[in-house]
C-alpha angles and dihedrals in degrees: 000000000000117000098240137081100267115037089190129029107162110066112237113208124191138159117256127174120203121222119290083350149117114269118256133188116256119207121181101191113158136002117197114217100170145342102346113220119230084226090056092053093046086056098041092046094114092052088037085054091064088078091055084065095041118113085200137036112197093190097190111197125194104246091193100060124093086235107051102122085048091051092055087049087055111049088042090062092046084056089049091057106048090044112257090109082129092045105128106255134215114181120208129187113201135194089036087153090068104034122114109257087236093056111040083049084049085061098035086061091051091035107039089153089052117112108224112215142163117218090201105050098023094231106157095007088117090054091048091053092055093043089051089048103049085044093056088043089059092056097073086216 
């Protein structure tokens, strides 16, 4: 990941069909890495705004940092405060594959709706495609 605050800035948006399913619209628009400034949210607000017209907020949170509990209170404020405080929310814990027992049950306890998957060894990726897709599905578009 890029050493900065934002690894990406500019939203990427691509079609992706699930399987045996309708295709949807995919916008990656910001990834937190730290503390996220005010300032920065105030300059990023119109990227930011991309996740207010989601149907869908795939919130992915780093299972393997110590902060991971404090990250997901962050960025849902940061949600709060842009408006999308009624966005649909699906919460993934990656790297589950490195992080610590203690804390991905720690997470799993908050969290209990999360999926728990690992990008590198693909463990839960089936799960998180029929979340999404029961998710989509529940959003009658």
């Amino acid at each position: 990941m890029a050493d900065a605050l934002f690894a990406t800035l500019d939203p990427t948006v691509r079609r992706v069909r699930l399987p045996d399913g309708p295709e949807y619209t995919l916008t990656d628009t910001v990834c937190f890495v730290r503390h996220l400034p005010h300032q920065l949210v105030d300059a990023f607000r119109s990227t930011l705004e991309e996740v207010v017209q989601a149907d869908l907020v795939l919130h992915v949170v780093d299972a393997s940092a110590p902060d991971a509990l404090a990250q997901v209170t962050t960025v849902r404020g940061v949600l709060y405060e842009i408006g999308a405080r009624d966005a649909h929310e699906l919460l993934v814990l990656n790297k589950v594959d490195i992080a610590p027992p203690e804390w991905l049950a720690a997470l799993r306890a908050a969290y209990p709706d999360a999926v728990a998957v690992s990008a590198v060894t693909g463990e839960g990726i089936e799960e998180l495609r029929r979340a999404i897709a029961t998710a989509l599905d529940g959003t009658g578009r």
